[in-house]
C-alpha positions as CSV (number, residue, x, y, z in Angstrom):
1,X,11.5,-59.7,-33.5
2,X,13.0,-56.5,-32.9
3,X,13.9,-55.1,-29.4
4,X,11.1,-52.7,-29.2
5,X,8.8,-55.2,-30.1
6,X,10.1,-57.9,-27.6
7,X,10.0,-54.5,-24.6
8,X,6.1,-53.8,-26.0
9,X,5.5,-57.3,-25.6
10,X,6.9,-58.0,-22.0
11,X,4.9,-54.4,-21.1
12,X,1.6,-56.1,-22.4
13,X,2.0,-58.8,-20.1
14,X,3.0,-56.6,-17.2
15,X,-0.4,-54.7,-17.5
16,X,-2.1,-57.4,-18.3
17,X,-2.8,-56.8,-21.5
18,X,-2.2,-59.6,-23.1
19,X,-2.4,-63.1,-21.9
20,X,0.7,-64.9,-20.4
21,X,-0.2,-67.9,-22.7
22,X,0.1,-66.1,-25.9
23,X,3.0,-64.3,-25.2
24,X,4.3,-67.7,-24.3
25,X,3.5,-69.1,-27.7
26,X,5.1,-65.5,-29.3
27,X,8.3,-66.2,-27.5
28,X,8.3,-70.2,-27.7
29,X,9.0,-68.6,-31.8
30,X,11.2,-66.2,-31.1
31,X,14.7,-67.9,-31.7
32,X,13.6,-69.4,-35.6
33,X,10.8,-70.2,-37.2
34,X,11.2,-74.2,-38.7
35,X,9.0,-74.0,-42.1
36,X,10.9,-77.3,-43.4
37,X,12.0,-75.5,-46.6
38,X,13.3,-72.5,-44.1
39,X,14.4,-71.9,-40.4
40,X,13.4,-67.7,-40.4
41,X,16.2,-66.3,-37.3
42,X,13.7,-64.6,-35.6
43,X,16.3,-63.3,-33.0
44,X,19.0,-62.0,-35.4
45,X,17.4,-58.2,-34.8
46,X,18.2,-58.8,-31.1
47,X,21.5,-60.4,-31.6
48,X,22.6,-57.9,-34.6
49,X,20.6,-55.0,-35.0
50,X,19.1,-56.1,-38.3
51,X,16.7,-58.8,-39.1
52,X,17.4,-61.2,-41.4
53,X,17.8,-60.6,-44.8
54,X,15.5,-62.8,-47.9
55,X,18.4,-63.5,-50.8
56,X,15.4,-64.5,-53.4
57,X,18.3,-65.4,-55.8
58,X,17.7,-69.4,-55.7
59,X,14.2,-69.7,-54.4
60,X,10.8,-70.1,-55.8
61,X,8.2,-67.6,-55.5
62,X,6.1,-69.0,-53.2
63,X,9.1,-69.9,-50.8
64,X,10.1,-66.0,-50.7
65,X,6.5,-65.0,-50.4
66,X,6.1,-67.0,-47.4
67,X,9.2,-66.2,-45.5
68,X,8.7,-62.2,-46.3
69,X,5.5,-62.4,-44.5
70,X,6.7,-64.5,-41.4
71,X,9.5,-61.8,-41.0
72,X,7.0,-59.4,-41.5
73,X,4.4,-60.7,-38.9
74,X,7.6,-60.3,-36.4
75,X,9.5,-57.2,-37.7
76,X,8.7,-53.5,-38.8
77,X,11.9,-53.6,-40.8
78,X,12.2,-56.7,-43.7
79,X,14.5,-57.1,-47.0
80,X,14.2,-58.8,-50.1
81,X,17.1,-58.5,-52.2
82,X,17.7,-59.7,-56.0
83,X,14.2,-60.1,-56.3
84,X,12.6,-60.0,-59.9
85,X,9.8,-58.3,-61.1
86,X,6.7,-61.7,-61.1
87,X,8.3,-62.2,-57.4
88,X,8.3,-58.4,-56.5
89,X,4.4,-58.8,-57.6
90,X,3.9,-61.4,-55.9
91,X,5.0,-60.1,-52.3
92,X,3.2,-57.0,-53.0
93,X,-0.1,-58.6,-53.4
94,X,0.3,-60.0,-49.8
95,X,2.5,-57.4,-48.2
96,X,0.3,-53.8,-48.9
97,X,3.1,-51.8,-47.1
98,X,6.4,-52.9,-48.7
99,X,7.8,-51.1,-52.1
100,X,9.1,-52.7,-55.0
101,X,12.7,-51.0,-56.3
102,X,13.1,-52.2,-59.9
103,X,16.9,-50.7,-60.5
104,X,17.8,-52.5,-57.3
105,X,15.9,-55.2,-57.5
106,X,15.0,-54.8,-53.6
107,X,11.5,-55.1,-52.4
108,X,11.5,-53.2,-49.1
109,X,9.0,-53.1,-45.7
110,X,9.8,-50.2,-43.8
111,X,7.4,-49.4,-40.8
112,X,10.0,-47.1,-39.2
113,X,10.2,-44.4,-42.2
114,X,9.3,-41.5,-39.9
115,X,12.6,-42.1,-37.4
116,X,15.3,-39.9,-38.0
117,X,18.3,-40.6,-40.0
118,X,22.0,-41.5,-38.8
119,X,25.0,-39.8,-39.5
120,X,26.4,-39.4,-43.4
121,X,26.7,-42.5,-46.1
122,X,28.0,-41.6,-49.1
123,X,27.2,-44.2,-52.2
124,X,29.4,-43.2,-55.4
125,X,28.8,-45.3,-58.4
126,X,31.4,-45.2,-61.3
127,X,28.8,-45.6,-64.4
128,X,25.4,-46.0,-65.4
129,X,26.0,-49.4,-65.6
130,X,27.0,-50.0,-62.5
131,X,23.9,-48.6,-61.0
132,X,22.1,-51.9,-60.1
133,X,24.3,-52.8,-57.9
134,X,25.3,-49.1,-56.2
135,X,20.8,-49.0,-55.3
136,X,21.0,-52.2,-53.7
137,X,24.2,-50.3,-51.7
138,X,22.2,-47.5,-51.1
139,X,18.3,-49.2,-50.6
140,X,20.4,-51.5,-47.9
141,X,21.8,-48.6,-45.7
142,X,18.9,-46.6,-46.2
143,X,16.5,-49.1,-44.4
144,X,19.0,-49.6,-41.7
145,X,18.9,-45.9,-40.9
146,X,21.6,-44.0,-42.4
147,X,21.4,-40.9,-44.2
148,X,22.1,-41.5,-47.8
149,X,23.6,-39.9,-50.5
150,X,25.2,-41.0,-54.0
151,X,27.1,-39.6,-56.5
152,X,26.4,-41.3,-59.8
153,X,28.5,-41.7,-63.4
154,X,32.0,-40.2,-61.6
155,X,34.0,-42.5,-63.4
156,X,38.0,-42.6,-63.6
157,X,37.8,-41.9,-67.4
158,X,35.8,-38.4,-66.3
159,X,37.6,-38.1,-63.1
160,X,36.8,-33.8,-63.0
161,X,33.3,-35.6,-62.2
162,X,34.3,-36.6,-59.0
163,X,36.7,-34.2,-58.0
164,X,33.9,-31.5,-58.6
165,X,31.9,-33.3,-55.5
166,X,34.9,-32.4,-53.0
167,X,32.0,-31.5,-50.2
168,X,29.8,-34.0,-50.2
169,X,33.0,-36.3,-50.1
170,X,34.1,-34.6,-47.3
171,X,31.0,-35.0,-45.3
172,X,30.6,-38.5,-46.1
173,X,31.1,-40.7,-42.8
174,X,31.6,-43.5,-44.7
175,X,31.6,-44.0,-48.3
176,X,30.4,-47.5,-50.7
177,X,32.2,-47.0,-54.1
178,X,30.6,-49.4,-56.8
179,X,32.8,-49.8,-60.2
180,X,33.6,-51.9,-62.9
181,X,35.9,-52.5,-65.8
182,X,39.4,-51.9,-64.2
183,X,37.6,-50.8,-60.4
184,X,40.3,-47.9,-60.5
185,X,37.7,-45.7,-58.5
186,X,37.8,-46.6,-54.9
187,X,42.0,-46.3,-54.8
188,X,40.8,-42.7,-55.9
189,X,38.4,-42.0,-53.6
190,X,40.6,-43.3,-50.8
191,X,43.4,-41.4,-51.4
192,X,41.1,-38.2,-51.1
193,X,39.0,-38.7,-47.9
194,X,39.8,-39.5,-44.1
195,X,37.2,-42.9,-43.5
196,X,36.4,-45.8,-44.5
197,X,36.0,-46.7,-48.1
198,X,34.3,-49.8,-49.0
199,X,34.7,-50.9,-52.4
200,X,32.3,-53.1,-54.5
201,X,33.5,-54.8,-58.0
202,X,30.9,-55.2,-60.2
203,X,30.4,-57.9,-63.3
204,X,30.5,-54.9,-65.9
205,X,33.1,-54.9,-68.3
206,X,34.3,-56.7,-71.6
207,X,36.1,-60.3,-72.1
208,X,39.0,-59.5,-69.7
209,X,37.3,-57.9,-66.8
210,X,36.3,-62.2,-66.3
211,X,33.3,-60.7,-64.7
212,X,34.1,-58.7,-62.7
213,X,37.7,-60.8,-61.3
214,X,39.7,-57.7,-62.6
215,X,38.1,-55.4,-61.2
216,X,37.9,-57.4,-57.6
217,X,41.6,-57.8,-58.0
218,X,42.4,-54.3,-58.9
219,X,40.3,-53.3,-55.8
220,X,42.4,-56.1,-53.5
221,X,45.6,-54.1,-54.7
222,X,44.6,-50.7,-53.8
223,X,47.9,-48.4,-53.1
224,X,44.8,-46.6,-50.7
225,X,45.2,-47.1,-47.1
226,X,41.3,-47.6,-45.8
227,X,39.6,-49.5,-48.7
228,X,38.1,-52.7,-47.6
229,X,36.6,-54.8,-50.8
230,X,33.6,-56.7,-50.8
231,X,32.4,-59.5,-53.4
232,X,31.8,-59.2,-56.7
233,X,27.6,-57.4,-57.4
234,X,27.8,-57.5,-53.5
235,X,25.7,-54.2,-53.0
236,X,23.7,-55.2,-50.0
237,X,27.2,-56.4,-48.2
238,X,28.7,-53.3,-48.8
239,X,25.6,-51.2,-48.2
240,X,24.8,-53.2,-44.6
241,X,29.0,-52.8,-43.5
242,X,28.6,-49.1,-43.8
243,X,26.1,-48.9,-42.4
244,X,27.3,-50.8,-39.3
245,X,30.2,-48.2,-39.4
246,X,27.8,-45.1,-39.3
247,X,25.9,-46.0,-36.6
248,X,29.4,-46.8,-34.3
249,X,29.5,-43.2,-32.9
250,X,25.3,-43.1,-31.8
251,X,26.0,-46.7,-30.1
252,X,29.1,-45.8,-28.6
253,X,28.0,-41.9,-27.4
């Protein structure tokens, strides 16, 4: 349950508008939700700012069916990341509102579209390939709040790609920078803008890239003072860190 929610709630009962004994049951739930095969953290949005997130990778169907719509019954804001397409169907038939992102593979439920948008995060993706994983970046931060923007295919091996977007790096508040094969791209981008860089390895790559390892270790080395690495396809990490750092100055004005 998000704050608002929890405030609305509370009001209700304050003017009477709803019963004292159902709001008990509503908050009796509030901490986690036991479903035997799942224990849904209700009050992560309360402690954190963000409900929790569904990882589908792992479970069956029904299982992410079921917990999507208990977050949803609680939230106005739920995630289902590395979802594929039968399950994406699935949750759709049951969950009218939330949007199916295929490239990501993110199934989103957004009930807050209309609120304005934080601050500046800027999602650069090295190649085409990479792309998967720079959307679940992107689809992440975006539900969170944050204003997004991307810059796609600005690879080292085109680097006049990049250096051609000298503004919109500029204007970035923080900036997610997905690559593979040698990850060269985010010591780049560090060395040319003033905050944070978050740097995401990704899985492309031939026999030595070890799926992604070289990349993830290339990144670790960085000679760029202000690039943090995340794991390995770990779009949604990097995607939910930044925007944790956008929204420091609107919590802290």
């Amino acid at each position: 349950m998000e704050q608002d929610r929890l405030q609305k709630t509370l009001e209700a009962v304050r003017d009477r508008n709803l019963p004292v004994d159902e709001a008990l049951d509503l908050l009796k739930r509030l901490p986690f939700e036991d479903l035997d095969f799942a224990r849904i953290d209700h009050h992560r949005s309360l402690r954190t700012g963000f409900p929790e997130v569904v990882f589908a990778g792992g479970k069956t169907i029904e299982q992410t069916v079921i917990i999507f719509g208990k977050l949803a019954e609680r939230g106005d804001r739920v995630l289902a990341t590395r979802v594929v397409s039968e399950c994406a169907d699935a949750i759709l038939q049951e969950q009218s509102e939330a949007e199916y992102f295929p490239l990501s593979r993110c199934v989103v439920l957004n009930r807050k579209k209309d609120e304005p948008r934080t601050g500046n995060i800027l999602v650069v993706c090295a190649g085409t390939s990479d792309l998967s994983v720079a959307e679940e970046a992107a689809v992440t931060a975006d539900l969170m709040g944050g204003d997004v923007h991307r810059i796609n295919d600005a690879g080292v091996a085109g680097i006049h790609r990049l250096l051609a977007e000298g503004d919109t790096l500029a204007d970035a508040r923080v900036i997610v920078v997905v690559a593979g094969m040698e990850g060269a791209l985010p010591s780049v981008v560090g060395g040319l803008v003033s905050v944070p860089v978050i740097a995401v390895p990704t899985s492309v790559g031939y026999g030595a890239s070890f799926g992604g390892v070289a990349a993830l270790l290339g990144m670790l080395n960085t000679c760029a003072s202000g690039v943090s690495v995340v794991n390995i396809d770990n779009g949604f990490g990097a995607g939910y860190q930044a925007a944790l750092i956008n929204r420091l100055p609107e919590l802290l004005s």
